[in-house]
C-alpha positions as CSV (number, residue, x, y, z in Angstrom):
1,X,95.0,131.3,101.8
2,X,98.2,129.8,99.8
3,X,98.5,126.8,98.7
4,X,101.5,126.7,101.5
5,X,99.5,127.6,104.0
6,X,96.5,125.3,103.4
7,X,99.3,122.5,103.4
8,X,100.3,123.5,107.2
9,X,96.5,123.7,108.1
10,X,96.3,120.4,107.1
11,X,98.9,119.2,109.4
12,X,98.7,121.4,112.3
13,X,95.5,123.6,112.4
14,X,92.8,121.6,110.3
15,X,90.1,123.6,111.7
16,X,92.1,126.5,109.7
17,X,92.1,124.4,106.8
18,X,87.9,122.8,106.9
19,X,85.6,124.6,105.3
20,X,83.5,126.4,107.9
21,X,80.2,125.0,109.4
22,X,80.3,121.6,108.1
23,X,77.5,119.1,108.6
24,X,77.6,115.8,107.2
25,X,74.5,114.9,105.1
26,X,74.5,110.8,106.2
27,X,71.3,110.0,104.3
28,X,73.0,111.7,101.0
29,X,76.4,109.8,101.7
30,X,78.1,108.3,98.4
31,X,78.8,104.4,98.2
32,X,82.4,103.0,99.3
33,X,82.5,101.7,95.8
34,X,82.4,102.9,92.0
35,X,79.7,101.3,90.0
36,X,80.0,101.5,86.1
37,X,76.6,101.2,83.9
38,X,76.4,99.4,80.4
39,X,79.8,98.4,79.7
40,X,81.0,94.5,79.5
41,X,82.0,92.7,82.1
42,X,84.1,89.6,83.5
43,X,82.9,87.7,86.8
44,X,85.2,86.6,88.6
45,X,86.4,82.9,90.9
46,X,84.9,83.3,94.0
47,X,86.9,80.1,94.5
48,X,89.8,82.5,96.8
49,X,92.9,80.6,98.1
50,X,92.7,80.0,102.0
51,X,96.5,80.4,101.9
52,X,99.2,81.7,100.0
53,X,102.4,80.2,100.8
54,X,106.1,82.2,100.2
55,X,107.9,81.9,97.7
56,X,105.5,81.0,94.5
57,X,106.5,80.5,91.5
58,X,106.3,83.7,88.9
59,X,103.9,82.0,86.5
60,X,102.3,84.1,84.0
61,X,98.8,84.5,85.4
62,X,95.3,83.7,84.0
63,X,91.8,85.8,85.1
64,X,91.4,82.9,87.6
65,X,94.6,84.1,89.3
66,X,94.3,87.5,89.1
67,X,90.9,87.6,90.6
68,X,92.3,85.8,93.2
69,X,95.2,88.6,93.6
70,X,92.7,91.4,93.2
71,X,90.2,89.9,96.2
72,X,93.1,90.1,98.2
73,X,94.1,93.1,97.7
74,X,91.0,95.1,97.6
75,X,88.3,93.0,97.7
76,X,85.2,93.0,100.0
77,X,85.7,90.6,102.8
78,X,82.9,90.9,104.6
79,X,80.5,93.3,106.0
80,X,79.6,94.4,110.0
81,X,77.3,96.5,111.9
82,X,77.8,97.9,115.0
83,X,75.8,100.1,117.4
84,X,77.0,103.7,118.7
85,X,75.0,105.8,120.9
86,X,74.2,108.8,119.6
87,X,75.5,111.8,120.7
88,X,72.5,113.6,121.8
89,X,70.0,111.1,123.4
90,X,72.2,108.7,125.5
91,X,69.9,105.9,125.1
92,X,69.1,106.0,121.8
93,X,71.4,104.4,119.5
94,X,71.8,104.0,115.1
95,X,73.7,101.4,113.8
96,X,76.7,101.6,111.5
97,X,77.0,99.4,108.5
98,X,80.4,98.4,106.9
99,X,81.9,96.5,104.2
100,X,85.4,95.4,105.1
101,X,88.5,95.0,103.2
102,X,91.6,93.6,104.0
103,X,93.4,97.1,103.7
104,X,91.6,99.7,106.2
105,X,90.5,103.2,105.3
106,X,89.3,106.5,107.0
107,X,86.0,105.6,107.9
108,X,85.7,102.5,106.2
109,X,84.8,105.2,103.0
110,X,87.4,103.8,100.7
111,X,88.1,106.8,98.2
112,X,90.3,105.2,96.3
113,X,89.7,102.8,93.1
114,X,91.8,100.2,91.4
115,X,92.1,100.0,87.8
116,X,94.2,97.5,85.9
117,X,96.1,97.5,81.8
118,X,95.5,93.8,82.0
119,X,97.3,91.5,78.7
120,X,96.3,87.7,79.6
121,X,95.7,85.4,77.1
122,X,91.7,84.9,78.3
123,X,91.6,87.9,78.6
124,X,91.1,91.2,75.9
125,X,94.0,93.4,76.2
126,X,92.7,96.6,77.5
127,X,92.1,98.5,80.9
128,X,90.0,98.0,83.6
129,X,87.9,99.3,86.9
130,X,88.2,96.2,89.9
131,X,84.3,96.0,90.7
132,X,84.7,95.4,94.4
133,X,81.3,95.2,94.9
134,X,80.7,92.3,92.3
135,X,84.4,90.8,92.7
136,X,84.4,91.4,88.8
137,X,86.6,93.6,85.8
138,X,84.7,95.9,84.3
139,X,86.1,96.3,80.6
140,X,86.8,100.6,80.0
141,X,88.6,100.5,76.9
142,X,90.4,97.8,74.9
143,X,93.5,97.8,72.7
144,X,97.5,97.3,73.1
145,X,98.2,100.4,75.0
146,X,101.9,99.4,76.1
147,X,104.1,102.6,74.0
148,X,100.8,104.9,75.6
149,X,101.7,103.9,79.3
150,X,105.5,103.9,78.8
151,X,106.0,107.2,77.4
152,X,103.3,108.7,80.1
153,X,105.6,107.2,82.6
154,X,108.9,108.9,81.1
155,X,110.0,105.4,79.2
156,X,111.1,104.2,83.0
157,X,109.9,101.0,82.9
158,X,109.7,98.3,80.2
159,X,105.9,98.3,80.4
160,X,105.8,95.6,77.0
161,X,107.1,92.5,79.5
162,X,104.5,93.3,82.4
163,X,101.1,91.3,82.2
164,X,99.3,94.3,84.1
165,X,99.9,97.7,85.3
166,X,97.7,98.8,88.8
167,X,96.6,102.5,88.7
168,X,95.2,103.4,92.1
169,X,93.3,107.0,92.2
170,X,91.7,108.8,94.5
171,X,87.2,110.0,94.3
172,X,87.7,112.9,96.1
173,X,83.6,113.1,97.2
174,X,83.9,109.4,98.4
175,X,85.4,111.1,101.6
176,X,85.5,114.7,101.4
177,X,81.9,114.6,102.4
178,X,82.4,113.8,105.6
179,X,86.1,114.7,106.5
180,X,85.5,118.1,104.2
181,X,89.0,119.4,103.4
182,X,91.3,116.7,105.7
183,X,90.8,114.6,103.4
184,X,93.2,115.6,100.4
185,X,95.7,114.2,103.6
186,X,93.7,111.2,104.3
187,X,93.1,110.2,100.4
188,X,97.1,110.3,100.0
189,X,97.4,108.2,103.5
190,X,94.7,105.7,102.2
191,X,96.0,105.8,98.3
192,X,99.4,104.5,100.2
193,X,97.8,101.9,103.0
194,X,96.1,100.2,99.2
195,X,99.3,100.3,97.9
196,X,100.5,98.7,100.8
197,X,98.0,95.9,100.5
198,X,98.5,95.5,97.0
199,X,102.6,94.8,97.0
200,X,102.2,92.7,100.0
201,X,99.9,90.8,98.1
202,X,102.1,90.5,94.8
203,X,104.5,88.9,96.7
204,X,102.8,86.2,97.8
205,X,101.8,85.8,94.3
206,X,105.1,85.3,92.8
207,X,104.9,89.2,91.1
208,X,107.6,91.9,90.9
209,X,106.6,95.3,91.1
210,X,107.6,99.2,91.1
211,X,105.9,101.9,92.2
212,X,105.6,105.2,89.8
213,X,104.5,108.4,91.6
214,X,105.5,110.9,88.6
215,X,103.8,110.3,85.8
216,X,101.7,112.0,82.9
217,X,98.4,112.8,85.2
218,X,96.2,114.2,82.3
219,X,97.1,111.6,79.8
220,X,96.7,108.5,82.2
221,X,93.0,109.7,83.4
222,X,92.1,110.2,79.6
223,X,93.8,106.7,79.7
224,X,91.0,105.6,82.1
225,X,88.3,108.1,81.0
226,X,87.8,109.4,84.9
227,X,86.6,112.8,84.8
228,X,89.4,115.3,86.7
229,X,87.1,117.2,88.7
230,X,85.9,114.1,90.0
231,X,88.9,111.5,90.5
232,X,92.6,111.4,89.7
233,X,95.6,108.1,89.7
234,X,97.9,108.7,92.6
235,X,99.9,106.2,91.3
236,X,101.1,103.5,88.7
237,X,102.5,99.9,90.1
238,X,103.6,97.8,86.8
239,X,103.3,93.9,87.7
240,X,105.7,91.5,86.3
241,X,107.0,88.0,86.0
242,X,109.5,88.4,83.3
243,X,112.8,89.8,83.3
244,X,111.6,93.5,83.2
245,X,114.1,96.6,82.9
246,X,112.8,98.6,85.9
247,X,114.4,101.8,85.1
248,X,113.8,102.0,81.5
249,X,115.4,103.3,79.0
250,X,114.9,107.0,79.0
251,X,113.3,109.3,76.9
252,X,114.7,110.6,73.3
253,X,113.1,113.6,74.2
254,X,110.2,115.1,76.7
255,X,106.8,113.9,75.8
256,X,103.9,116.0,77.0
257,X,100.2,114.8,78.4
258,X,98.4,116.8,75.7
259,X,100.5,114.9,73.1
260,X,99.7,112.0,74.5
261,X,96.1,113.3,75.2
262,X,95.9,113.2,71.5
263,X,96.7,110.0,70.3
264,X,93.5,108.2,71.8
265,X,90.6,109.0,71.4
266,X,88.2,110.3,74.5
267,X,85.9,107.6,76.0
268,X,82.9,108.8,77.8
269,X,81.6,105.8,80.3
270,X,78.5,105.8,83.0
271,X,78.4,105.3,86.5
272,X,76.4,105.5,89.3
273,X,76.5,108.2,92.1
274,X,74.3,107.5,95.0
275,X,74.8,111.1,96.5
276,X,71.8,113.7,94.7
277,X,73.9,116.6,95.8
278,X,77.8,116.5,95.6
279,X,79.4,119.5,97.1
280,X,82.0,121.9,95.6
281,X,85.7,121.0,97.0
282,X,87.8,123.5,95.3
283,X,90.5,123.6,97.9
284,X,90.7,119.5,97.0
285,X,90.6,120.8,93.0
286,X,93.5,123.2,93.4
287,X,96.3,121.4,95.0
288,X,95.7,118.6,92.8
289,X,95.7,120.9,89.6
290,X,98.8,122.5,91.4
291,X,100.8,118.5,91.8
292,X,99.9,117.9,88.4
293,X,103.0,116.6,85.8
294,X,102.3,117.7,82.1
295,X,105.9,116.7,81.3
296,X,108.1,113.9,81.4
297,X,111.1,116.8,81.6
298,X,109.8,117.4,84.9
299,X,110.3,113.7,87.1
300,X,112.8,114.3,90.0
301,X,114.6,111.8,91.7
302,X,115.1,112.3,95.6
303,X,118.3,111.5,97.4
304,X,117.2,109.6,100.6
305,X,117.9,111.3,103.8
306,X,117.4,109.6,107.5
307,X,114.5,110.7,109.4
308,X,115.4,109.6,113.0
309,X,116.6,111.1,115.7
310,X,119.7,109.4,117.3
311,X,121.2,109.5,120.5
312,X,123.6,109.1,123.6
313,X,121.5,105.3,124.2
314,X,120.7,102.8,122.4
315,X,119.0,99.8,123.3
316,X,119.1,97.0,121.0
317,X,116.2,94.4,120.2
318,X,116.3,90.4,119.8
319,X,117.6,89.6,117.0
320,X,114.6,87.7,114.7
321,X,113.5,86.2,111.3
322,X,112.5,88.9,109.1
323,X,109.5,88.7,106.8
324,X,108.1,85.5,108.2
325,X,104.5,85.7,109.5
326,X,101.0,84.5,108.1
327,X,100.1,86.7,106.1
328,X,96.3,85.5,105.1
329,X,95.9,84.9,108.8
330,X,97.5,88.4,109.0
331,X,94.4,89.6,107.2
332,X,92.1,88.1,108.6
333,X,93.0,89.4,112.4
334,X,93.5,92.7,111.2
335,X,91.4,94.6,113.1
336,X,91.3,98.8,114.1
337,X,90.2,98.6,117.9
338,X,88.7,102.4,119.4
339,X,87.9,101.5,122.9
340,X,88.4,98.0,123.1
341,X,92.1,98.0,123.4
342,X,92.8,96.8,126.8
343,X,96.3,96.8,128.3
344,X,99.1,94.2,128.6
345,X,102.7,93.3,129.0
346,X,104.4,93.5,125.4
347,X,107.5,91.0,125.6
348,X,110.5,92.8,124.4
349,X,110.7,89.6,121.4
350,X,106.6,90.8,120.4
351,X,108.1,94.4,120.0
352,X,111.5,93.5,117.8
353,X,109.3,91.0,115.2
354,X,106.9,93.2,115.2
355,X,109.2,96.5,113.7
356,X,111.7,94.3,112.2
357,X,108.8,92.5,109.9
358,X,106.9,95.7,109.0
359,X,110.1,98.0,108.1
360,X,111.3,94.8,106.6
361,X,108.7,94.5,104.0
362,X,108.6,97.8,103.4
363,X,111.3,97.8,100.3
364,X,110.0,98.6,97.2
365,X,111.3,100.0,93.7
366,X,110.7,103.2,93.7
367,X,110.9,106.2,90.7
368,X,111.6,108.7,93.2
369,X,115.5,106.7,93.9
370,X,118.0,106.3,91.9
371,X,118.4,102.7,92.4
372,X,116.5,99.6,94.2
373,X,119.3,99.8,97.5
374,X,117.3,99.1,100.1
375,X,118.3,102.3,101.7
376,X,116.7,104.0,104.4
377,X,113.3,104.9,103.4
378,X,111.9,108.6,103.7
379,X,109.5,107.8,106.6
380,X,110.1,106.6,110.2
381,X,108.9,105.0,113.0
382,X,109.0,106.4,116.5
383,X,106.8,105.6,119.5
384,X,105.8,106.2,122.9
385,X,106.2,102.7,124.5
386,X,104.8,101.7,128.0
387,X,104.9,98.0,129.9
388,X,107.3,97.0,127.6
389,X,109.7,94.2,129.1
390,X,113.3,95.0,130.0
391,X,112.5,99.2,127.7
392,X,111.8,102.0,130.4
393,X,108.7,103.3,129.6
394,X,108.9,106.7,127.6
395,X,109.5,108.0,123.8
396,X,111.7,106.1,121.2
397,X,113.1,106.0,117.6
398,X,113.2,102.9,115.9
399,X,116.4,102.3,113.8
400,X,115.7,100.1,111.3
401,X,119.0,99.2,110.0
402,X,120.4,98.3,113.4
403,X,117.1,97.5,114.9
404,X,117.5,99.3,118.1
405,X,115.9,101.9,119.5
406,X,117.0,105.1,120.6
407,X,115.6,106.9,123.8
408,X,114.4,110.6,123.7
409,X,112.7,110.7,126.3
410,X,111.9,108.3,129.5
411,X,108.5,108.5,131.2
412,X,104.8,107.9,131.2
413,X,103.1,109.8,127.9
414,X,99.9,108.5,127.9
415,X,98.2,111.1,129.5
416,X,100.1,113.7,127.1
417,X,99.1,112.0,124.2
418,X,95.3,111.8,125.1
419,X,95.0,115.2,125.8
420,X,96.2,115.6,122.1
421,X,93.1,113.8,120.6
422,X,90.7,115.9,118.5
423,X,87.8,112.8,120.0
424,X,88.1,110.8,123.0
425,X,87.6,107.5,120.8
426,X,90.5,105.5,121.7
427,X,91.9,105.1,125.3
428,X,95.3,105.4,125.1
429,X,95.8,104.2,129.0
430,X,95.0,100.8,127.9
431,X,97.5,101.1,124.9
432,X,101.4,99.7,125.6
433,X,102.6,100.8,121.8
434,X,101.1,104.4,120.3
435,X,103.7,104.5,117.5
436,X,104.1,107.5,114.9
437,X,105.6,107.7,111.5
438,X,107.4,110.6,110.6
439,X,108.1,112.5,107.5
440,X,109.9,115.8,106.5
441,X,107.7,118.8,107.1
442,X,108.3,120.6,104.2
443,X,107.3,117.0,101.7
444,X,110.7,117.6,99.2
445,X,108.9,120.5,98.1
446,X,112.0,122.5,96.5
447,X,112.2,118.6,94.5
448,X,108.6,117.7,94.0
449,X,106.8,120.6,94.7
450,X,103.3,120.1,95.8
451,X,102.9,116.5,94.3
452,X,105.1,116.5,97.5
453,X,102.9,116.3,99.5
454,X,100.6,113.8,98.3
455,X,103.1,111.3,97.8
456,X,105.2,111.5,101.3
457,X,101.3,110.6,102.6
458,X,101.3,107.5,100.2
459,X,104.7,106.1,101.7
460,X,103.3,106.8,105.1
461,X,100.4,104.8,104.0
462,X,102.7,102.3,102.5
463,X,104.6,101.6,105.9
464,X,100.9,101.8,108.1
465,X,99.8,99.2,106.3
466,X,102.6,96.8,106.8
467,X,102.3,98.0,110.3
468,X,99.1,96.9,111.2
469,X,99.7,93.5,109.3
470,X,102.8,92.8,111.4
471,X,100.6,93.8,114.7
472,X,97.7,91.1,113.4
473,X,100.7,88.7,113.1
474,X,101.8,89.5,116.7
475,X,97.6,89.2,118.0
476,X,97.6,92.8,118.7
477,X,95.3,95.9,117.0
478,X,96.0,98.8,115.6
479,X,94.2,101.9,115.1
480,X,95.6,104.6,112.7
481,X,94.4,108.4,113.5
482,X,94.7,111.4,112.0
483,X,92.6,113.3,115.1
484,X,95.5,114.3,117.2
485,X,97.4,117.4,117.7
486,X,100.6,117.4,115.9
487,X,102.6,120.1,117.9
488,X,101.7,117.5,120.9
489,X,103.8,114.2,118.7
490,X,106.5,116.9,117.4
491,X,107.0,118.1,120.8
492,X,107.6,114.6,122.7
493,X,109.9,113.5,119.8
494,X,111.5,117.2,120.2
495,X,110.9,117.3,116.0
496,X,110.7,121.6,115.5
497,X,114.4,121.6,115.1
498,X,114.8,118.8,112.5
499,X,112.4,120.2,109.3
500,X,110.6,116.7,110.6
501,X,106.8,116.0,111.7
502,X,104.6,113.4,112.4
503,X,102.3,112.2,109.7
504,X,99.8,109.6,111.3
505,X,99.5,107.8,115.2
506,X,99.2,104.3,115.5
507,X,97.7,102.7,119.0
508,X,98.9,99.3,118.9
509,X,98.0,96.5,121.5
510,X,96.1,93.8,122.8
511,X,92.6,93.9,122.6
512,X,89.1,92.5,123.5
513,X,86.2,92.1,120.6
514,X,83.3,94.6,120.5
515,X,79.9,94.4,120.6
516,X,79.2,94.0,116.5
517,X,77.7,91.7,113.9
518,X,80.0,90.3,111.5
519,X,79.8,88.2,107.8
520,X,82.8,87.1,106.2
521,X,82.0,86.9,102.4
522,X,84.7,84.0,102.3
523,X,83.7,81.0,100.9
């Protein structure tokens, strides 16, 4: 099978693309964290904020601040356990244990890790892994590293006036053991929801930011030490609060990653793996050998493009404030409902704040564009709405930049959409909003090639995230899920025409609690 083909699998015939004859080895099942072994460390204030009002001043932070920052954005929040009967023996029953974060993830596994080039003045310059499980930094190598990070970037951002640089990266055993080969789609959609979390969070903290998708990929994991057969960064986000030059200044020449490679030496670090037998994922080890940049010649930019369907009506929403909501409440009410949602009439007003504030957010400096416009982003919203005030129930897309929608189809698809679920773990006839973000089914490849892929997942991720914060902010749930027939989404927003797909599906709604024990971790 091509590369091309196991890309397609992925999207529309994932038994195709699974290894065959799967079982998931629960007892042998790798933590939701990475723990380091014998290196220094720095504890950090469990003394969290309880709010984080707009509009703070961009003050050069101290470790005190940045744990704070790093808590919320990846952080554990708490831990639950719930009960679900087991599949065999109706009565019986196991329980499931989970530690919660304010940014969800595919099975609460949490591939991804968050490491940090921190330069604070109680601090050792140097980088370093977030410990979510001990809310501490975990010191991998020290040392001014600025020229190192610049150059693996393409010189495209002035990396010497930002106090930290975020790498997130992706463990691919930390899911692949359960969602075997599906999850090279779900590590890019959960890479993206982090990413999400994280530049939600800088703004509240008075930080700029970019996000870097094309980078160096060998030199910034010999950066970090990770081994590549075992975990690689998806991407870089520089943090500032000085004037910083964005776009950089461009590269003299092209700098490669074994140049780079070259010029520090290799550190080898210890950490703990919970799972005695890790399983070979070569599919996993091939498309991300195959999206790999060894060049600096080779970063693209990408000319935007709508993807949304317009057409003969439009129906406008209320006009509302953008961007305001609670966003530590926000965080708090988060919540991923299966079959708890329970229906209710959504007021036309609870609809138009809630796409307006999530698409609103959603700006962000990208290396992918040109310039920071504030253009149409390369992902889009549709949705099947029903009981919606004043909307005839049917099949939508949401046009952001004259937040309206426009109808593609009028009717009842509830039933259409169930019957497109891989499980029957969410009712969707108790669901008003079951939106979908769409993409472009062939990821930029002629521009980006495979890496393509990985990163129209990320923005997907990106624009979930602010999604399901905007819902919490309206008191409804959301449930992203990846266990749906696509050609059943493509074919209600008619998409097989338009080189257009849907990437994720989103129940949204009200919602009762279910049975579970809950701790919150907050002081």
């Amino acid at each position: 099978m091509s590369l091309e083909e196991f890309l397609h699998n992925l999207q529309f015939n994932i038994n195709r693309a699974n290894q065959p004859n799967w079982e998931v080895d629960w007892e042998d099942a790798p933590l939701p964290y990475k723990l380091y072994r014998g290196l220094r460390v720095v504890p950090l204030s469990t003394e969290v904020p309880l709010s984080l009002p707009e509009g703070q001043p961009p003050l050069q932070p101290d470790v005190e601040r940045i744990g704070h920052f790093l808590w919320y954005v990846y952080g554990i929040i708490g831990v639950s356990q719930s009960v679900h009967p087991d599949e065999y023996q109706e009565e019986a029953a196991y329980p499931i244990h989970s530690y919660r974060r304010f940014a969800p993830s595919g099975g609460a596994l949490y591939p991804n890790e968050l490491y940090l080039y921190l330069k604070l003045e109680d601090l050792p310059d140097g980088i370093y892994h977030y410990d979510a499980a001990h809310h501490r930094l975990v010191l991998l190598r020290e040392g001014d590293i600025d020229s190192y990070v610049e150059r693996a970037l393409g010189n495209r951002c002035e990396i010497s006036t930002c106090f930290a640089t975020a790498f997130v990266s992706t463990r691919f055993w930390k899911n692949f053991f359960k969602y075997n080969n599906l999850s090279y789609r779900l590590q890019g959609l959960d890479a993206g929801v982090l990413m999400g979390q994280l530049l939600e969070t800088a703004k509240r903290f008075g930080f700029e930011s970019g996000v870097y998708v094309q980078f160096l990929d060998s030199a910034i994991n010999h950066l970090l030490g990770l081994t590549e057969d075992e975990e690689s960064v998806y991407s870089v986000v520089p943090l500032s609060v000085a004037a910083t030059n964005w776009g950089g200044r461009g590269m003299e020449r092209a700098v490669t990653a074994e140049e780079l490679c070259r010029e520090l030496p290799a550190i080898s670090l210890r950490h703990y793996e919970k799972s005695e037998k890790v399983w070979e994922f070569p599919r996993l080890l091939e498309v991300n050998e195959a999206s790999k940049l060894d060049c600096t010649g080779g970063f693209q930019k990408v000319t935007k493009q709508p993807v949304m369907r317009t057409g003969e009506k439009e129906i406008h929403l209320p006009e509302i404030e953008s961007g305001t909501y609670d966003f530590v409440d926000a965080c708090k009410k988060r919540h991923s409902p299966e079959m708890d949602f329970v229906m209710g009439k959504v007021s036309q007003e609870q609809l138009a704040a809630l796409l307006k504030r999530a698409t609103h957010s959603y700006s962000f400096r990208s290396d992918l564009d040109n310039v920071f416009d504030g253009e149409a982003p390369r992902v889009s919203i549709y949705g099947c709405l029903y009981n919606v005030e004043g909307i005839p129930n049917g099949a939508y897309a949401y046009d952001s930049g004259r937040h309206s929608l426009w109808e593609i189809g009028t009717g009842d698809y509830r039933l259409h959409l169930q019957s497109g679920l891989s499980l029957d773990n969410v009712n969707l006839l108790q669901v008003p909003l079951c939106l979908h973000i769409i993409g472009k089914k062939d990821y930029f490849q002629d521009t980006l090639g495979y890496r393509g892929y990985r990163i129209m997942q990320m923005e997907a991720g990106m624009l979930v995230q602010r999604l399901l914060l905007s819902s919490a902010a309206c008191g409804f749930g959301g449930h992203p899920l990846l266990g749906f027939d696509t050609a059943v989404t493509d074919g209600v927003y008619r998409l097989d025409s338009e080189n257009l797909t849907t990437l994720i599906q989103i129940p949204i709604g009200p919602f009762r609690e279910k049975a579970w024990l809950r701790g919150s971790l907050l002081s």
